[in-house]
N, C-alpha and C positions, 0 to 999 in steps of 0.2 A: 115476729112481734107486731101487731097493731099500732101501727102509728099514728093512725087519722081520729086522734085523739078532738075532744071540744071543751072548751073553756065557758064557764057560765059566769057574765060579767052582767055586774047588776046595771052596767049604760045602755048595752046591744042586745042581753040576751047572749044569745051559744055564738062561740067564735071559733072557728074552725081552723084544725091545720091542716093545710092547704098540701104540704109533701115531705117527703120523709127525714130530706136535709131540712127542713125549716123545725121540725119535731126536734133532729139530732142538736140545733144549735139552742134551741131552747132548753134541752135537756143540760149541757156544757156552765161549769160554774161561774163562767164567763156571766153568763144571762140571771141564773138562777140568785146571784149576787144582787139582782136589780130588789128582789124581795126585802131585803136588807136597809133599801135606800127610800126614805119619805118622797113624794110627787112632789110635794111642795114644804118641803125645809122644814121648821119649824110654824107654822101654820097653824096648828093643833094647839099651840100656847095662846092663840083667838078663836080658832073653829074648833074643836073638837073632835068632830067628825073627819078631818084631815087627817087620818092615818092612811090612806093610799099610798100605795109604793109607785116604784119605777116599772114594775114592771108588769100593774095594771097598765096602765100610759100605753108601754111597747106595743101591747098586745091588743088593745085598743085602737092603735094608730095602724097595729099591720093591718086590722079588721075592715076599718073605714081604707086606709089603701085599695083592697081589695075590691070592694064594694066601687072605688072612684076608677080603677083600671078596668071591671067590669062595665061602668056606665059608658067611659071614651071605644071599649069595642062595640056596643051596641050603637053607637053614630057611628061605626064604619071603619074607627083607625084603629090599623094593623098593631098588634101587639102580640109578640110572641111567647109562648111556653118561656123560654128563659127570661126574656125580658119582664114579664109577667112574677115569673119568682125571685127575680134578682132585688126588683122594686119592693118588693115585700120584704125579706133580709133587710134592705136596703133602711128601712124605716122602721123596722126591728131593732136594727140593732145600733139605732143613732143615738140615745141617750146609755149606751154601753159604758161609755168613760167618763159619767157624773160621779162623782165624791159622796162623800157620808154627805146629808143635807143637801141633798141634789149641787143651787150656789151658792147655799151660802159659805161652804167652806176655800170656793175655789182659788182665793188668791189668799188664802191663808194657810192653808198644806202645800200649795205649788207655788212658782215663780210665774203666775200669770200666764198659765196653762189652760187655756181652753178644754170644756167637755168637751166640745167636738172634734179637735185635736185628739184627744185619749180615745174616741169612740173610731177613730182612723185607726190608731194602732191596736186598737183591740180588734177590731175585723180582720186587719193582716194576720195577727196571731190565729184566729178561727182560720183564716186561708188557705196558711200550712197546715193546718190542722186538717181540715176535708178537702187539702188535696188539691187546691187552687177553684175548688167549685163558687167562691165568693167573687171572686177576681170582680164579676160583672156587677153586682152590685157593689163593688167599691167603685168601682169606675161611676155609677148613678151617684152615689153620697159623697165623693167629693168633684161633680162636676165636670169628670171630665169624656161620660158617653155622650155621642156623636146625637141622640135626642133628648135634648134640654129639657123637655117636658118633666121626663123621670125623675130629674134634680128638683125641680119646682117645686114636683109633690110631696117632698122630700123636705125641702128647704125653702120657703119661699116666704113671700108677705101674706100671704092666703094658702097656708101648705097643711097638709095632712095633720103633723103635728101638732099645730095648733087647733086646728079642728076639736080634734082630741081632748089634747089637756082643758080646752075652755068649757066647754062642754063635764069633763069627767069633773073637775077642781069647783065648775059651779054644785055640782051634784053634791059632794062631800064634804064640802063647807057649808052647803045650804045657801050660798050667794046667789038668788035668782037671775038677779041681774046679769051672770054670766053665762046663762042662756042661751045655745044657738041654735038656728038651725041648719045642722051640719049634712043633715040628708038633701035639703035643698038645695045647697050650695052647691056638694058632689056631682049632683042631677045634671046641675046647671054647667059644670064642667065643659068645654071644650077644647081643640087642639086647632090653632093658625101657624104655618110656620113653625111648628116643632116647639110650639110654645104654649103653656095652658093658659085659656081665654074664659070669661065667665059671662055665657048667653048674658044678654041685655036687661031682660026681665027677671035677673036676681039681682039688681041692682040696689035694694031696699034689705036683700040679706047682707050682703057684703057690707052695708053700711052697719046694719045689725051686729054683723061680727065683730066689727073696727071699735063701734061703741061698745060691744061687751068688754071687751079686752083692755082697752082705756079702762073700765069701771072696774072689772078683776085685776087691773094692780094697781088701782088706788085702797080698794077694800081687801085685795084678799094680798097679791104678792108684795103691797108696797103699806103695807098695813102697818100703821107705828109701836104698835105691840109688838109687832114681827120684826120691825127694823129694831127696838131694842132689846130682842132675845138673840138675834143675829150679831150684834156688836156686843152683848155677855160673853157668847160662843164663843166669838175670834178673838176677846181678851182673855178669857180663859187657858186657851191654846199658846197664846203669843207668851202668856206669862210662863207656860208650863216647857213652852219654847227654849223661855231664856233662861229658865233654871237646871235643864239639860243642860244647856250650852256651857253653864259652870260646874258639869261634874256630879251635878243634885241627882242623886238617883228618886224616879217618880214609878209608882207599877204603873203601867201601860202594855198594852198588845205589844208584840213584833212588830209587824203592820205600823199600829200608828207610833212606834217606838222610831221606827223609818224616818218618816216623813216630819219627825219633831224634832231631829237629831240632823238632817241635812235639808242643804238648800235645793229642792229640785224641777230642774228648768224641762220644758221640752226636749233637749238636745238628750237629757239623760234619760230620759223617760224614753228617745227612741231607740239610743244606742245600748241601755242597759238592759237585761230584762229582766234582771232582781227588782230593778226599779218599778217596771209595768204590773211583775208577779206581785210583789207588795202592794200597792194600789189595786189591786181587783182585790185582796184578801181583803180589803179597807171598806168598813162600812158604816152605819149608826153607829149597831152595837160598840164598837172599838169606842166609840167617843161617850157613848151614854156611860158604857163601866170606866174607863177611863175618870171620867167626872165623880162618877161616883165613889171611886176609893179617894178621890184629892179632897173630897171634903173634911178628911181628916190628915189633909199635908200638916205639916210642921210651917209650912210658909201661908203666913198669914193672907196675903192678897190671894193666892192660890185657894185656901180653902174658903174663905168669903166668899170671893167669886162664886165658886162651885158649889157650897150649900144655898146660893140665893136663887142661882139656877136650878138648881132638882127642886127646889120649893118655890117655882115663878115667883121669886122677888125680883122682878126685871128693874133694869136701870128705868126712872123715870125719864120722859122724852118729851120733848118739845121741836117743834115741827115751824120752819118762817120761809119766807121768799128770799131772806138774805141769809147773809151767817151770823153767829147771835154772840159777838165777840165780848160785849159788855156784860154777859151771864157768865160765859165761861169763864172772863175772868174773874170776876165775885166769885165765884166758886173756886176756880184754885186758890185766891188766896185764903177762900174759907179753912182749904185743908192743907194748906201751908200753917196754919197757924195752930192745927191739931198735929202737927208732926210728922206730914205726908212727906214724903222727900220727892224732890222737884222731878227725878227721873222716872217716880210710880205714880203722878198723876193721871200720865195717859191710861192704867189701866180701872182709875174711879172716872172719869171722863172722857167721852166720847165724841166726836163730833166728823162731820160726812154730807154728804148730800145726796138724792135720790131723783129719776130720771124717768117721765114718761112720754111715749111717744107711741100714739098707736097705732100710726100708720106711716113708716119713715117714705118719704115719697122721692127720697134723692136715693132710697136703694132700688132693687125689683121691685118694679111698680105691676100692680094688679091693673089688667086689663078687661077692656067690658067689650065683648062681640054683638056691633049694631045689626038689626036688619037687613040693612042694606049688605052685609057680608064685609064692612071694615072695622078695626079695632082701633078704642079711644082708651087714654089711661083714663082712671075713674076719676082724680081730681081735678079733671078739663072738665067734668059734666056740669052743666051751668047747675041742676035743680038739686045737686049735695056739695051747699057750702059745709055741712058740719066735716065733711070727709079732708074741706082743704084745711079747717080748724084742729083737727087731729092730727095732721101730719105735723104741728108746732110741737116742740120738746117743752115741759113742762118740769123747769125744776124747783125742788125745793133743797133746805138745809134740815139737817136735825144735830141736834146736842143731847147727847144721852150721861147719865150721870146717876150712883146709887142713892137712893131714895133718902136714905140717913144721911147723907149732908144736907137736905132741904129744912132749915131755920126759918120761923117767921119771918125775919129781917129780912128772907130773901122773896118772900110773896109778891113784893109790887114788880120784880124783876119778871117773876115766871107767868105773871099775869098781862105780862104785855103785848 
């Protein structure tokens, strides 16, 4: 059989596979599952054009991989056949253990389980599966071969990944602003000490990419539409949660029949493997028909919820630098006094805060390789203050809440 199959991806063009075990692991439902899971969550309740999966992204990010491992052997360092394919696996198969909604479901079906955690154990599973052929690229995706580099590009402040998705997610929402250029940065790639460095004179992309990424999750992943279709979702779930938990029988999948019915931490997720099988069977679909037969639950908050959802009647949202205690409370007691009972406000009201930081400079810091042949971190460089202003976290609060409790009486509040 022909393996050296090509994939026509409307970012790159033809993306090729590269050998016969990278074909075999994509071919495995491990992978084929990423088809199943949106790039970016619920995204598409603002852009539209956001139906991209998971598993554009993988094969996107192995493409650009490829393309950044070819540019460091053309300056000279040695990268080998295996090394070379492992690093590809390796970044293939890193978003393996995202959830339905890539995150927005993740601490709402788990115990604060990390994708990348689940993307650990799903490699080991592939492992046994070919025979220990992964071994090396797990050893790359969770850090611990012996050249650091291959983690970077993998995992880093400037990594492959991210390359990718900013690039792919500005294309399909239309967000110009998330723009990069991903070819020039690659180019600019180099290796000091087993570490990747970025020549001197991309100094003005990496700033580039820092600012798209700040603008792409104020507009697109941190988008107040999107945070209140994301807290519909997880009250939906929490509600349908706790009415399991009394016995209510709800249709739902197997799959998510699992994970609504027990609490499941990492520990079980490694030591069980009903637990890991159930979770890869776990995708959109499970959640979209799921919602869709509750809109005709018999429990009232249940099916509210879930017909405002399939017909974007999102909670309304308000967005401030503090928490907005003096609203939320007008409002519960709005619906304390319609005959909400004090235990089911949390699921007509919402509230949370949201985080961005687009360049954390207290983690792996990106490096700039001067002329002279020494490396500086990028926010030592006197002439990019915006880059030491990006590394600040920027939070905000939001209160989310169904659109039918907003009374006139309450206008001078949500106007403030």
């Amino acid at each position: 059989m022909n393996k050296k199959k090509i994939f026509n991806d409307p970012i790159y063009g033809f993306i090729n596979i590269q050998s016969d075990l990278i074909y075999d692991i994509i071919e495995t439902p491990y992978f084929q599952r990423l088809r199943r899971i949106k790039q970016t969550g619920l995204a598409d309740f603002v852009y539209p054009g956001a139906n991209h999966t998971r598993f554009h992204h993988a094969l996107g990010a192995m493409h650009l991989m490829g393309r950044a491992l070819d540019n460091l052997r053309e300056k000279g360092h040695s990268i080998s056949i295996k090394e070379y394919e492992a690093a590809l696996i390796a970044i293939l198969l890193h978003d393996t253990g995202h959830g339905p909604f890539s995150h927005t479901l993740e601490h709402t079906l788990l115990n604060k389980v990390s994708h990348e955690s689940i993307s650990l154990l799903v490699m080991q599973a592939l492992n046994k599966q070919f025979n220990d052929k992964l071994t090396l690229a797990i050893r790359i995706f969770s850090n611990q071969y012996e050249r650091p580099f291959f983690h970077q590009l993998v995992s880093s402040q400037l990594d492959i990944d991210r390359l990718d998705y900013l690039k792919r997610d500005s294309f399909f929402t239309g967000v110009s602003e998330g723009s990069i250029g991903s070819d020039r940065i690659i180019k600019l790639f180099d290796i000091v000490d087993d570490k990747i460095v970025v020549e001197e004179k991309g100094i003005y992309s990496v700033e580039n990419f820092l600012s798209a990424r700040r603008l792409m999750y104020w507009q697109v992943y941190l988008h107040k539409t999107g945070i209140a279709a994301d807290a519909m979702l997880k009250n939906i779930l929490l509600r349908a949660k706790s009415l399991i938990s009394t016995k209510i029988e709800l249709s739902v999948s197997e799959p998510l029949k699992y994970f609504l019915t027990n609490q499941v931490d990492f520990d079980q997720l490694n030591s069980n493997a009903d637990t890991l099988f159930n979770f890869i069977q776990l995708d959109d679909y499970d959640i979209w028909a799921a919602i869709k037969g509750w809109c005709s639950s018999d429990d009232e908050i249940l099916s509210t919820l879930s017909v405002a959802f399939i017909n974007r009647k999102l909670y309304k949202i308000k967005l401030s630098n503090q928490p907005q205690t003096t609203l939320k409370l007008s409002l519960e007691k709005q619906l304390l006094e319609r005959g909400v009972k004090q235990e089911d406000l949390s699921y007509y009201i919402m509230e949370g805060s949201i985080s961005n930081e687009a360049y954390m400079a207290h983690n792996q810091k990106i490096q700039l390789l001067k002329k002279d042949g020494s490396v500086a971190d990028i926010e030592k460089t006197a002439d990019l203050p915006n880059i030491k202003a990006m590394s600040k976290i920027v939070t905000k609060y939001y209160l989310c809440w169904m659109k039918e409790l907003t009374l006139p009486l309450m206008e001078p509040l949500l106007n403030e």
